[in-house]
Structures are given as structure tokens and as C-alpha cells.
C-alpha positions as CSV (number, residue, x, y, z in Angstrom):
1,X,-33.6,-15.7,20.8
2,X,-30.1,-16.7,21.3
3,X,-27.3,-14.2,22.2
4,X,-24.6,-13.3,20.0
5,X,-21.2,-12.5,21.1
6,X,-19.0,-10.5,18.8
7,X,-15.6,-11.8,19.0
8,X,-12.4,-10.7,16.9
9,X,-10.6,-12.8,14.5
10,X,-7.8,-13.9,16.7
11,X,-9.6,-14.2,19.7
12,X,-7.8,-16.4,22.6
13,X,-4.5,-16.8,20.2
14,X,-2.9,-13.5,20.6
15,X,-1.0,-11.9,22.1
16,X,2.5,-14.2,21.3
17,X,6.1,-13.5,22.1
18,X,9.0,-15.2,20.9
19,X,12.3,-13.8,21.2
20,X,12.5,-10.4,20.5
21,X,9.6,-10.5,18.2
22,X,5.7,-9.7,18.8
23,X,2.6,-10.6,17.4
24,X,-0.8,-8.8,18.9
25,X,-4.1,-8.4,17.0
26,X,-4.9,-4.9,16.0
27,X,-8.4,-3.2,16.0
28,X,-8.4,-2.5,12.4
29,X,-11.8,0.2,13.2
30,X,-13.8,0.8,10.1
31,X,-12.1,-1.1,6.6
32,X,-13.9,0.2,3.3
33,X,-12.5,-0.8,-0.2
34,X,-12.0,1.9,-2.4
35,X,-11.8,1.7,-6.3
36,X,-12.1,4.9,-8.0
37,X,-14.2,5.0,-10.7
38,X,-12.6,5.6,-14.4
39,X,-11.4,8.8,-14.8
40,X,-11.7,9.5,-11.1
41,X,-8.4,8.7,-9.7
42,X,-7.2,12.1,-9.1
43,X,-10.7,13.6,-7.5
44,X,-10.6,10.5,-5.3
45,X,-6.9,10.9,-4.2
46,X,-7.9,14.5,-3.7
47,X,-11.6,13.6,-1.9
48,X,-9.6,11.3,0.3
49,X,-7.0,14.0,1.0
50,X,-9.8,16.5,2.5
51,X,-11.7,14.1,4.4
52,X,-9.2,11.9,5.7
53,X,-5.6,13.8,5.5
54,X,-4.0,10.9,3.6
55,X,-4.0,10.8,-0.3
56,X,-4.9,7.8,-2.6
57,X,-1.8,5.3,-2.4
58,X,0.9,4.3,-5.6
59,X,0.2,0.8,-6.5
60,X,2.8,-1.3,-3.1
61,X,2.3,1.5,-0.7
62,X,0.5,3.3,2.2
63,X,-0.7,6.7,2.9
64,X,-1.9,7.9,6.3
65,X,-0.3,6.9,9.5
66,X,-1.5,4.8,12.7
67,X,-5.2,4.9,13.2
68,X,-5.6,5.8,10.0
69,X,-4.4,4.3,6.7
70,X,-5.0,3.8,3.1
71,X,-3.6,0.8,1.3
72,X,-3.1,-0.2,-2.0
73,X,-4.6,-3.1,-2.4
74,X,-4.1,-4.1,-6.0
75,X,-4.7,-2.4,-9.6
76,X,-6.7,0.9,-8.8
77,X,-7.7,-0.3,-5.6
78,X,-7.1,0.4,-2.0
79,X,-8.6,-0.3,1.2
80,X,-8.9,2.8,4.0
81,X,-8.3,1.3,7.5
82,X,-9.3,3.0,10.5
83,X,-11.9,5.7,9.9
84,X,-15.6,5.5,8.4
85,X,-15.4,6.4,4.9
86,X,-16.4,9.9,3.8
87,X,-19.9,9.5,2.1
88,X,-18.9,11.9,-0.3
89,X,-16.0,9.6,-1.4
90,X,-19.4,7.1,-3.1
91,X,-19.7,9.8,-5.5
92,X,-16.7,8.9,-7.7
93,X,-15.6,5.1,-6.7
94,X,-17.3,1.8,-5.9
95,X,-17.0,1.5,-2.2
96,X,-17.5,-1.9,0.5
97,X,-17.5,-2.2,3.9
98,X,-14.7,-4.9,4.6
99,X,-14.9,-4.4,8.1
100,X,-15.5,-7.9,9.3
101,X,-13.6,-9.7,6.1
102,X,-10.1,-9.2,7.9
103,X,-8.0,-10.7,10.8
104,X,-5.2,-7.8,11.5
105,X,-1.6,-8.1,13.1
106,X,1.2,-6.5,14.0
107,X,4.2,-8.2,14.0
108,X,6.9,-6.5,16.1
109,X,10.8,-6.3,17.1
110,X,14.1,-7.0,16.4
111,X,14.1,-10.4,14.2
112,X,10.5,-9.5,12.4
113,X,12.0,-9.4,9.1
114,X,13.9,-12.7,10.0
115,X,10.6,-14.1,10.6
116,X,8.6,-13.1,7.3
117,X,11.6,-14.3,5.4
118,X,10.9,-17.5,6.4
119,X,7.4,-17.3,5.2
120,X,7.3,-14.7,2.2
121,X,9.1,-15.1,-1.0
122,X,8.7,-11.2,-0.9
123,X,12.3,-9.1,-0.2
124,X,10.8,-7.0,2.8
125,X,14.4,-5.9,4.0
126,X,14.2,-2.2,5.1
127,X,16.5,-1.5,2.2
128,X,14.1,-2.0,-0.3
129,X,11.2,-2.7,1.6
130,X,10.7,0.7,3.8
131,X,8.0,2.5,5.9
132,X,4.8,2.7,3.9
133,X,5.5,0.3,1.7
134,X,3.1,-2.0,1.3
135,X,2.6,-5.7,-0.8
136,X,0.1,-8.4,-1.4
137,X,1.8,-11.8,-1.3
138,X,1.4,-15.1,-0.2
139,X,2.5,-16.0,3.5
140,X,2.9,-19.9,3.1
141,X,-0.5,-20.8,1.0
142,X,-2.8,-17.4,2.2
143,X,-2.8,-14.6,0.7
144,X,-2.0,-11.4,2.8
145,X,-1.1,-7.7,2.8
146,X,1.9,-6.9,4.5
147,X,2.4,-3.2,5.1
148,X,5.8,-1.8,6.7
149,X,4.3,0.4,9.6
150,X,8.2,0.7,12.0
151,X,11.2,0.1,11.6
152,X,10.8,-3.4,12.9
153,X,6.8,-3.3,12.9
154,X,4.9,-4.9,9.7
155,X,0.5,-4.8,9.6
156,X,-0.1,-7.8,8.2
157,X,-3.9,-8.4,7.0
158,X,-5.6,-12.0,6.2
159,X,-8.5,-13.1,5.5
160,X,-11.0,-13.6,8.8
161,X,-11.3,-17.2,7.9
162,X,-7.4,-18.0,7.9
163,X,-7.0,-15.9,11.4
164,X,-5.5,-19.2,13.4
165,X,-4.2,-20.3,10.2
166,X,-2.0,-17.0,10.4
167,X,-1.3,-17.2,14.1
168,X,0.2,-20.3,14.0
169,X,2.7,-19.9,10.7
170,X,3.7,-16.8,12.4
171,X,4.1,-18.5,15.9
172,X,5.9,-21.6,14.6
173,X,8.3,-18.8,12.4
174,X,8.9,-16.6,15.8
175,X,9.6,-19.9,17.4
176,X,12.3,-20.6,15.0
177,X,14.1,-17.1,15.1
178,X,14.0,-17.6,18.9
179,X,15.7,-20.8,18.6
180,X,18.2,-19.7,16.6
181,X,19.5,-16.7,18.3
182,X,19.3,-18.9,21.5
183,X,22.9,-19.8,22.7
């Protein structure tokens, strides 16, 4: 029987630096979608609130903090990154493992916002785009969640499939910032 080797989405192509900026692959733990079930919103938010100290999140934002997280992730939808789901939360929404669906990132420093601008057509200045909030958009042709975790730090999720395909928009992008504050 052959012998599998788990690897993680961005194995061998991170960690990058460029300038001031960062990129490293982040171990998401345990991702499960979360869509409350009609008319369950509210004992969901407050389910998710016992269980996991975080309430359900306002359509563009996060609740939680490092390690743990929930994230919208579209109309009455969001995706709880970091701990194993609370059984109890099956009860009243439809629930999936998405564990191994995502390649993760955090890109990092002064000039991150620089770099997603060149990628985005999403505003995510820290005027209007602060800590916990959160967007799905495109980066180039993928589509991605991009979540404002610092001050200069954005979580940005892909699918596992475009992992490289993420690395190297972002790398190429850092590369470019660099360049430009280079005298």
C-alpha cells in the first residue's frame, strides 16, 4: 500500500519577504461552514457565543480573534476557523467540514495594503477597511476572502487548488512595492 504524505496547501512556496511586507502560510486548524437554518440565526449566534466565545458575524466581518475566528462568508453564511465545531451547533444550521478546501495566508507589514491594491478592486484602506472586517472578492481571476486581522496583517483564504496561483500574484505584487520604495 503506498504511503501518503499530508502536505499543506503552500508547501515549499512560503515563507516570502519582500520589502517590508510578509507572506507565511497559516495553520487554519479545524474550518466548518456554518449556515444557520431559517429562523435560527439568533440561537446560532448565541450557540456559537457559548461554545466558542465569538458571536455569529454581520454580513463583511469577523468575530473571534487569533486561533479562533468566525467569518462571514456570504448571505447567512460563515465559516469558523480554528476550533472543531460544537456538535450542538448541527442542531440548528447545515454544517461542513472545509478543512482541507482552503490554502490560508497572512500577509504582513508596512506596504500590505499597497500590495492588495494592486490586486483587489476592493478599498481595504484601514479607514474604511478596519480590524474584523472581512470581504469576499476577487484577487486577480480567484476568488478569495480577505479578512483585516492587524493593523498591517490581512488573512487571506483561497481555494486549495489556486494555493501557487496565490503565492505567486502575491509574490510578483510584494515584488513591485519593494521596487518602488527602493531608491
Amino acid at each position: 500500500m503506498a504511503e501518503l504524505i499530508a502536505k499543506s496547501p503552500c508547501e515549499g512556496l512560503l515563507p516570502v519577504r519582500a520589502g517590508d511586507v510578509t507572506l507565511i502560510e497559516l495553520d487554519a486548524g479545524a474550518m466548518t461552514s456554518i449556515a444557520p437554518f431559517k429562523g435560527q440565526e439568533k440561537a446560532v449566534s448565541d450557540a456559537l457565543k457559548s461554545a466558542h466565545g465569538m458571536a455569529f458575524p454581520a454580513a463583511n466581518r469577523a468575530t473571534g480573534k487569533e486561533g479562533a475566528r468566525a467569518i462571514w462568508f456570504g448571505q447567512g453564511q460563515a465559516i469558523l476557523v480554528g476550533p472543531e465545531a460544537d456538535a450542538s451547533l448541527g442542531a440548528m444550521a447545515a454544517m461542513t467540514d472545509q478543512s482541507d478546501a482552503w490554502a490560508v495566508v497572512r500577509l504582513e507589514g508596512e506596504g500590505a495594503e499597497d500590495v492588495l491594491a494592486r490586486l483587489v478592486p476592493v478599498d481595504l484602506r484601514s479607514s474604511v477597511f478596519k480590524r474584523g472586517h472581512t470581504a469576499r472578492s476577487m484577487l486577480q481571476h480567484m476568488m478569495v476572502s480577505i479578512t483585516r486581522v492587524g493593523d498591517n496583517a490581512f488573512q487571506i483564504m483561497a481555494f486549495r487548488s489556486m494555493a501557487r496561483t496565490l503565492v505567486h500574484e502575491l509574490e510578483i505584487a510584494m515584488k513591485g512595492v519593494a521596487a518602488r520604495g527602493a531608491d
